[in-house]
Structure formats: structure tokens, C-alpha cells
N, CA, C and O atoms as CSV, one atom per row, in Angstrom:
chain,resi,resn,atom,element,x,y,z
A,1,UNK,N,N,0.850,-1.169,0.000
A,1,UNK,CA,C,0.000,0.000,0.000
A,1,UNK,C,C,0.894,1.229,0.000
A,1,UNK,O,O,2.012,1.180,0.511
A,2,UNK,N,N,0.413,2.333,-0.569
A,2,UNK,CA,C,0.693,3.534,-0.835
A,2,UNK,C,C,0.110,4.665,-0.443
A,2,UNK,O,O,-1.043,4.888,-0.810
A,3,UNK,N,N,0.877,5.684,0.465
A,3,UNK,CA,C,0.278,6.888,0.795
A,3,UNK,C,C,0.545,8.797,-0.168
A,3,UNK,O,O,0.191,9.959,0.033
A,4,UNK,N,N,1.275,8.109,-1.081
A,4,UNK,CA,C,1.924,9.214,-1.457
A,4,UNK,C,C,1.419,9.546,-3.254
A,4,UNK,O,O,1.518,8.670,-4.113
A,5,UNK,N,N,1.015,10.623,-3.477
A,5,UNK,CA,C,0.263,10.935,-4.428
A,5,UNK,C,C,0.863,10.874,-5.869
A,5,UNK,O,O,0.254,10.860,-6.939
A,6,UNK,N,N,2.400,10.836,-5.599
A,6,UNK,CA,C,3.499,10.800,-6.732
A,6,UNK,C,C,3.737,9.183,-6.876
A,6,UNK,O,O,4.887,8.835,-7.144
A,7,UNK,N,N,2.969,8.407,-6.754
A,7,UNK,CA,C,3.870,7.328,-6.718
A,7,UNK,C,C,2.709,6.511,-7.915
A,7,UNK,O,O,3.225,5.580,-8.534
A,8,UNK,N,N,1.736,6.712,-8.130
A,8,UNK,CA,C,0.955,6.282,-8.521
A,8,UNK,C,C,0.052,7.331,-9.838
A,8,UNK,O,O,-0.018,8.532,-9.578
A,9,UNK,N,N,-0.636,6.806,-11.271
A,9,UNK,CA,C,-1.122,7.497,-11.824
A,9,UNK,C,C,-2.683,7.957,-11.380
A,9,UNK,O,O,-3.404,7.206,-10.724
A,10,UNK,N,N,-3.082,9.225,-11.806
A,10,UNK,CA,C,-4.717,9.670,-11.182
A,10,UNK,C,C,-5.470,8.678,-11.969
A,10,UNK,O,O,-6.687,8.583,-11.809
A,11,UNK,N,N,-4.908,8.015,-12.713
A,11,UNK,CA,C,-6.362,7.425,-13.567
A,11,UNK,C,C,-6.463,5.810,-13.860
A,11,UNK,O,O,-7.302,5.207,-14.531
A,12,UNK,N,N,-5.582,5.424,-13.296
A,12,UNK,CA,C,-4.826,4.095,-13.851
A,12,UNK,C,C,-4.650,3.176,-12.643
A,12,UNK,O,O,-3.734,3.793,-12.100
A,13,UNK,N,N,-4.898,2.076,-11.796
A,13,UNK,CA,C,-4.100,1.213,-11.031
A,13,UNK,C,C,-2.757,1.239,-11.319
A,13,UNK,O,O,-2.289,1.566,-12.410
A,14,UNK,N,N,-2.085,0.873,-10.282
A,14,UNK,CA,C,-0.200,0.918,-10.335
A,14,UNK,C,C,-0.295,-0.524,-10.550
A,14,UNK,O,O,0.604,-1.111,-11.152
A,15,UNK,N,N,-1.394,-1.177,-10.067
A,15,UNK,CA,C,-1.059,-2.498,-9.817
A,15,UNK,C,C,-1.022,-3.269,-11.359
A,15,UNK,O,O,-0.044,-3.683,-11.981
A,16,UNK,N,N,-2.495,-3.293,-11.724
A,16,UNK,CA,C,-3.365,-4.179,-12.800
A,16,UNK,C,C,-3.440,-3.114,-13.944
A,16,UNK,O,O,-3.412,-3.515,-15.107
A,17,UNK,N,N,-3.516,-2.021,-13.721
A,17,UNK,CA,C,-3.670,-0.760,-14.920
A,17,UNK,C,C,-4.971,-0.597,-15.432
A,17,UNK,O,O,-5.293,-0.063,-16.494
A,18,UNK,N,N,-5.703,-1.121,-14.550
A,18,UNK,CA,C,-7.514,-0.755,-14.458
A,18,UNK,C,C,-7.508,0.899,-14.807
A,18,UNK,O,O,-6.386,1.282,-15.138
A,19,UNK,N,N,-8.180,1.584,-14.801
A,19,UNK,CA,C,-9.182,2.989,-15.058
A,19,UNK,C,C,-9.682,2.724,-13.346
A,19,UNK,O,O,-10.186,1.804,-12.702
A,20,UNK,N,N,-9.270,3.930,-13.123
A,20,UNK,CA,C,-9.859,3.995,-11.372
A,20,UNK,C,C,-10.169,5.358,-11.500
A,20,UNK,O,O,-9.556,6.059,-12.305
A,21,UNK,N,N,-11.091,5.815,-10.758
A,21,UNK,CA,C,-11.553,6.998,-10.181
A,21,UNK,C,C,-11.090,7.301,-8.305
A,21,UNK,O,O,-11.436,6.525,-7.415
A,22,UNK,N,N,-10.391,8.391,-8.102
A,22,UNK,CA,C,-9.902,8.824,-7.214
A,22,UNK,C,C,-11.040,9.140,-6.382
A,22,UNK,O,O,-12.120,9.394,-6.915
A,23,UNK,N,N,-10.864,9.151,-4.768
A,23,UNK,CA,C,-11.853,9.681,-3.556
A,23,UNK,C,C,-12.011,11.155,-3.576
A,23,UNK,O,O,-11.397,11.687,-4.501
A,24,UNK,N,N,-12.386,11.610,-3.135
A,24,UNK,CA,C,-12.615,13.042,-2.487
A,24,UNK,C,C,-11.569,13.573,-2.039
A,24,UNK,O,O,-11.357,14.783,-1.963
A,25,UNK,N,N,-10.733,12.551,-1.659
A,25,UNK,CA,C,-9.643,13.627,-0.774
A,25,UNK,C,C,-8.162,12.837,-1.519
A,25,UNK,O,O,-7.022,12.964,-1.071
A,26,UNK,N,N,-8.484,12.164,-2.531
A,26,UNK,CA,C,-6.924,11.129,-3.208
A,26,UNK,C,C,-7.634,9.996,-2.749
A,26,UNK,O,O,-8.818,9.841,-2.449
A,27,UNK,N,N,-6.339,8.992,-2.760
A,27,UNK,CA,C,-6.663,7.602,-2.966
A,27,UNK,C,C,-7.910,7.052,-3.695
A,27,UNK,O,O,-8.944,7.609,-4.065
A,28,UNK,N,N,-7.399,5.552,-3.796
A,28,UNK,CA,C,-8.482,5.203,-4.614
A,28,UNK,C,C,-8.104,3.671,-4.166
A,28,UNK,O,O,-6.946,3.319,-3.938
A,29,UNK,N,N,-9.320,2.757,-4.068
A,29,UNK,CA,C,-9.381,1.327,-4.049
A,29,UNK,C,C,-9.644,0.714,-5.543
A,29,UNK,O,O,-10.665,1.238,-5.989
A,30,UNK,N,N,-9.132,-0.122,-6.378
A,30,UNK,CA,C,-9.357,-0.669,-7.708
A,30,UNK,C,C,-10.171,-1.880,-7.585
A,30,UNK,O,O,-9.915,-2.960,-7.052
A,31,UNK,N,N,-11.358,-1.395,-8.287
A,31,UNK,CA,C,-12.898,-2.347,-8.367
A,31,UNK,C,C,-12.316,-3.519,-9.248
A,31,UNK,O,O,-13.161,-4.292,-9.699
A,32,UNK,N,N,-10.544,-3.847,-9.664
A,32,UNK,CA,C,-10.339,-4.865,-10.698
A,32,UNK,C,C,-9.816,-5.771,-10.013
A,32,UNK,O,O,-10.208,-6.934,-10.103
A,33,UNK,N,N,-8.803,-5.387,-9.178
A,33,UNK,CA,C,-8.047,-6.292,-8.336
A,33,UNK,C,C,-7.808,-5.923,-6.968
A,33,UNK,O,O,-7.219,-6.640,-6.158
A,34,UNK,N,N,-8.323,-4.687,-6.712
A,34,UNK,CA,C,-8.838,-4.620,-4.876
A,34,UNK,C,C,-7.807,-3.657,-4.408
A,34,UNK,O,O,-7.909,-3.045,-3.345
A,35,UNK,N,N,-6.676,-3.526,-5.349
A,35,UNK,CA,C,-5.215,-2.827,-4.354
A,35,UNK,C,C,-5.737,-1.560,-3.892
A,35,UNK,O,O,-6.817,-1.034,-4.160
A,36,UNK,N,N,-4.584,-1.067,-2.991
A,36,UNK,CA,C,-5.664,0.164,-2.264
A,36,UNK,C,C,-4.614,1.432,-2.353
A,36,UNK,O,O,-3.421,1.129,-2.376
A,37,UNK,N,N,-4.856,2.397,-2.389
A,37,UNK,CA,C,-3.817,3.760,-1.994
A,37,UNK,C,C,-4.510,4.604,-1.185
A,37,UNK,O,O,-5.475,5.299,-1.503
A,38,UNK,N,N,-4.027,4.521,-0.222
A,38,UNK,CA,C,-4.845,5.868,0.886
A,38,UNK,C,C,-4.762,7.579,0.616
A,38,UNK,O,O,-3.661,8.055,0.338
A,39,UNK,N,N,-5.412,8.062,0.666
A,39,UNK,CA,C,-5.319,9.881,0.388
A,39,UNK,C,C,-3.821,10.106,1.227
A,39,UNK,O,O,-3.665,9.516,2.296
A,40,UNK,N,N,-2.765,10.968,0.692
A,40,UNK,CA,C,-2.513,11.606,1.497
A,40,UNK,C,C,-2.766,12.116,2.871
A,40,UNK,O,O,-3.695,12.909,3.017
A,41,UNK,N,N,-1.986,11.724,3.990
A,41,UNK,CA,C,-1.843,12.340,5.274
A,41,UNK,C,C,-2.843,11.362,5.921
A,41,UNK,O,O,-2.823,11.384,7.152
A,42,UNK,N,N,-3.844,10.379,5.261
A,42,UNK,CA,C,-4.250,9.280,5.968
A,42,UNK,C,C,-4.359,9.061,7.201
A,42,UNK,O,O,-5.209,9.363,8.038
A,43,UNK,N,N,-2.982,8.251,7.241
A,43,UNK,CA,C,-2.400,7.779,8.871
A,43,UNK,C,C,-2.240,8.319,9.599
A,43,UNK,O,O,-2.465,7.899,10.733
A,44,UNK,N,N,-1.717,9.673,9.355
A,44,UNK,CA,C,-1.438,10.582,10.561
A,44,UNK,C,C,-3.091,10.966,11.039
A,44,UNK,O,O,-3.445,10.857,12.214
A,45,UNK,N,N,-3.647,11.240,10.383
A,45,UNK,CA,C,-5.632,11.589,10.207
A,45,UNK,C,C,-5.809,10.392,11.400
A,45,UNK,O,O,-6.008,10.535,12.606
A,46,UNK,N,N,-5.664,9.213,10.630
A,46,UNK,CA,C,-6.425,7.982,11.254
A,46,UNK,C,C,-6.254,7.674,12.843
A,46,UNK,O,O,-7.111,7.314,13.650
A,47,UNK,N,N,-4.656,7.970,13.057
A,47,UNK,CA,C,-4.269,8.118,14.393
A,47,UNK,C,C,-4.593,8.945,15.147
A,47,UNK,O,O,-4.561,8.649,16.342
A,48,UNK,N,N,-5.072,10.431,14.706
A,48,UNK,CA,C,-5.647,11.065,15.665
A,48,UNK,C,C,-6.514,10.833,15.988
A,48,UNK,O,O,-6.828,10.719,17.173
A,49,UNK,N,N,-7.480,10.620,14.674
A,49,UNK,CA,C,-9.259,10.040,15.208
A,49,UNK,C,C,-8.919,9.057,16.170
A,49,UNK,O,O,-9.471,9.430,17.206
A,50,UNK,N,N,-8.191,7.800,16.426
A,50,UNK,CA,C,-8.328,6.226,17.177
A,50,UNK,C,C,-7.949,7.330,18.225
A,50,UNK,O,O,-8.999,7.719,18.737
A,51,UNK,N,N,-6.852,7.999,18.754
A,51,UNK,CA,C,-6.763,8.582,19.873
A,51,UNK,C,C,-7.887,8.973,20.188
A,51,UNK,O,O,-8.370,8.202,21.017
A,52,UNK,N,N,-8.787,10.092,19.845
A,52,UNK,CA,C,-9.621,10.510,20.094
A,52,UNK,C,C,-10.843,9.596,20.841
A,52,UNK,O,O,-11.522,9.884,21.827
A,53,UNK,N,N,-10.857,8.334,19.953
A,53,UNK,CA,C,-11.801,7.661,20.647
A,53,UNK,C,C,-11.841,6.885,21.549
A,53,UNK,O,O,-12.860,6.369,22.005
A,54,UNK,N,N,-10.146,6.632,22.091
A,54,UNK,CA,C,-10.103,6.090,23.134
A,54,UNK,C,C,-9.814,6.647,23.949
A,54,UNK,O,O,-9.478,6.026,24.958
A,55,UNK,N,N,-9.783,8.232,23.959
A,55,UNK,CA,C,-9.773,9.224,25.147
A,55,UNK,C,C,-11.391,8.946,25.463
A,55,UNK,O,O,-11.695,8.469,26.556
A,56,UNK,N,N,-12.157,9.178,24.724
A,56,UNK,CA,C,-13.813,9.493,25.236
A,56,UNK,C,C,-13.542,7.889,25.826
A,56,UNK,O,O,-13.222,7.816,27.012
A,57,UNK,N,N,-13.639,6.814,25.172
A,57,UNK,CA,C,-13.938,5.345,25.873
A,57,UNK,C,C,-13.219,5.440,27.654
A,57,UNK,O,O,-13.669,5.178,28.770
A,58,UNK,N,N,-12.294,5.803,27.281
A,58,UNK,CA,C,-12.032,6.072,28.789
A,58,UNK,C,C,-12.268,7.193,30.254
A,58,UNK,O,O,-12.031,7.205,31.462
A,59,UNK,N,N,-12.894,8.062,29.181
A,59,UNK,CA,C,-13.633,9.151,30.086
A,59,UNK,C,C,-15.062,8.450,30.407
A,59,UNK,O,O,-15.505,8.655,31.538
A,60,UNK,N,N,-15.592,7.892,29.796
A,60,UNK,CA,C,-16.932,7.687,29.961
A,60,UNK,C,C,-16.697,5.899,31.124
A,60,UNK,O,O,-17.550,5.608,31.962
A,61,UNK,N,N,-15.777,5.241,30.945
A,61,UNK,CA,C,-15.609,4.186,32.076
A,61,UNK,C,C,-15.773,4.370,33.542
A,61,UNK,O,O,-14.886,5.002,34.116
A,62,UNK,N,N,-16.807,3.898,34.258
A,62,UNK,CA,C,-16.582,3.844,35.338
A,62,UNK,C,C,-15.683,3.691,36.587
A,62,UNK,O,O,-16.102,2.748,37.259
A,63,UNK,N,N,-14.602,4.274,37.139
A,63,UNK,CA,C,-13.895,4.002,37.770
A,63,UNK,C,C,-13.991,4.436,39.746
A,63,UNK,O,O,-13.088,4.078,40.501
């Protein structure tokens, strides 16, 4: 998998060379053979949200 917007064509799988249509924000999953590229800044995104939700899960625990 791939996070980086240069590494890959806007219109094309890297993998299979399907015709893909890009997300809203980059990346794209290929409806031919499944490979995936995440938007830019992704992970860093994704990690804040999981923090986030295991701050509330643990505010809301009974202790």
C-alpha cells in the first residue's frame, strides 16, 4: 500500500492498470483487483481520530 500521491497514476491502477476513479480527498481502491492507496496524510488523520476515541472510551468508564 501507498500513501503518497506521486507514486501512482490519477487514472490508472499501479497495480493491474484498471481505469480507477480517485476519492474526495486522493486515494483510490481498484474495483479490478482490490489494491488500495490511501489519500494523502491518511495515517497521521487515522491516528488522531483512534486517539480521540479512546480518550472518550475512557472518560466515559466507570472508575
Amino acid at each position: 500500500m501507498t500513501s503518497s500521491p506521486d507514486d501512482y497514476d490519477s487514472t490508472n491502477c499501479v497495480w493491474c492498470g484498471a481505469a480507477v476513479h480517485l476519492g474526495p480527498d486522493g486515494g483510490y481502491v481498484c474495483g479490478q483487483c482490490t489494491y488500495t492507496v490511501t489519500p494523502p496524510g491518511y495515517e497521521k488523520q487515522a491516528a488522531a481520530e483512534r486517539a480521540q476515541i479512546s480518550a472518550r472510551r475512557h472518560a466515559k468508564r466507570p472508575g
